[in-house]
N, C-alpha and C positions, 0 to 999 in steps of 0.2 A: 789424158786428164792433166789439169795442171795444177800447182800448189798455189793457193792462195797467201801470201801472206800482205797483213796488215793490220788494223786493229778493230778491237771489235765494238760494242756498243757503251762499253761497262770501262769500255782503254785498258784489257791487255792485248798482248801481242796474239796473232792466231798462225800460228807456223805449222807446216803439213798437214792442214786440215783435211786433205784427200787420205793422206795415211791413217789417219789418226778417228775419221766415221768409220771407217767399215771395225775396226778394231772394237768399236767402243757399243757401235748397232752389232756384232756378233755376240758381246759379251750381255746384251741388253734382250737379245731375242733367242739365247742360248738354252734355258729353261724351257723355251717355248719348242724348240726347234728340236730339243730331248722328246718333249712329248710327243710331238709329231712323228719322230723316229719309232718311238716305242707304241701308237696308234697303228704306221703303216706296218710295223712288224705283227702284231695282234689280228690287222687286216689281212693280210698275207698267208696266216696260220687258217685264217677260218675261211679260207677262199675252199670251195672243193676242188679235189684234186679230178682231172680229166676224166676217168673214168664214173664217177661220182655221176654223170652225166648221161650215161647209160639208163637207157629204159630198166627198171624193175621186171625179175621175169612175171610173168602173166598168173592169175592165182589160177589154181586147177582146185574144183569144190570135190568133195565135202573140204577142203585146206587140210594146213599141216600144224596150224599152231591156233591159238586163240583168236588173235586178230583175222587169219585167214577164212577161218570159222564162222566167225560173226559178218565177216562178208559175205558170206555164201550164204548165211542163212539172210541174211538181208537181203539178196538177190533173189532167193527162192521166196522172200513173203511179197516182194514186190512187184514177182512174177505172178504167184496166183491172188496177188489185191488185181490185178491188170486182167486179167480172165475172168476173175469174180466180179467184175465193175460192167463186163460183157454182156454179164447174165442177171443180172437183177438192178434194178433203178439206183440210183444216186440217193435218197435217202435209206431205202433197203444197207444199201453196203456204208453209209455211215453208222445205222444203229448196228450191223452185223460187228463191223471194228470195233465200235465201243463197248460193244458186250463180249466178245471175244477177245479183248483185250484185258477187260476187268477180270473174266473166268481165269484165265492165263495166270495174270497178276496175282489172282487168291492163292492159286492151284502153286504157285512155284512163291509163294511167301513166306517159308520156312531158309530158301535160299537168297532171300531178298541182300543179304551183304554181302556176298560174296560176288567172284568176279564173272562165274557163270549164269548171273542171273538173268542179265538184256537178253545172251542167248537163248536160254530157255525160255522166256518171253516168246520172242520172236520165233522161235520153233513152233511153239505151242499158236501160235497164231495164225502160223502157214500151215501148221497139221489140220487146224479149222477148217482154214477158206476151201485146202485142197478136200476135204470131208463133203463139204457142202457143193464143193464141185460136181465129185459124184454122183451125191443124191439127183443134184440139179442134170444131170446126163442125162438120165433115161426119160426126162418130162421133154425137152429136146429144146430148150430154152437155152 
């Protein structure tokens, strides 16, 4: 690089103009360059760490906790809607869910705020369909 000097538009003198940008663009983009610092540090913190990256182990039903719980029973009503849906028509298993859904809902609306309640729901939903399974067994439908 090399230094310019001579004069500038307004006639002062402009001497180590090469020195004297980066001095003046560090102190002008300094603010900006903290944030950025303190962005990539922020990004860096919330990066997961390698192992993070590992499959989850696999649930095993009935589960062990709440959430694993409501999986399972979610698995189990979506299993017997799927065998129930085999044996009776498409409108049949609409009014079936709806009514067995609203039974349900009455029947566990003493526990409607708490945080067991979808579950028992859904329990109660899949104790139905798998109910009407049986019945429906021996007709051979």
């Amino acid at each position: 690089m090399h230094e310019r000097k001579g004069r500038s538009s307004d006639g002062t003198k402009v001497e180590n103009a090469v020195e004297e940008c980066p001095t003046a663009l560090r102190n002008a983009l300094s603010p900006h360059l903290l944030s950025v610092k303190r962005l990539l540090f922020v990004a860096a913190l919330l990066m997961p760490i390698g192992g993070a990256h590992a499959a989850p182990p696999p649930i095993r039903c009935p589960g062990n906790n709440t959430l694993e719980m409501r999986y399972c029973a979610g698995q189990s009503l979506e299993q017997s809607g799927t065998l129930l849906r085999q044996k009776i028509t498409t409108q049949q298993y609409t009014k079936w869910s709806e009514t067995t859904r609203a039974l349900c809902e009455a029947a566990y609306a003493p526990y409607k705020d708490g945080t067991i309640y979808p579950q028992l729901v859904v329990g109660c939903d899949d104790h139905l369909n798998r109910a009407l399974l049986k019945e429906l067994q021996p007709l051979g439908n």
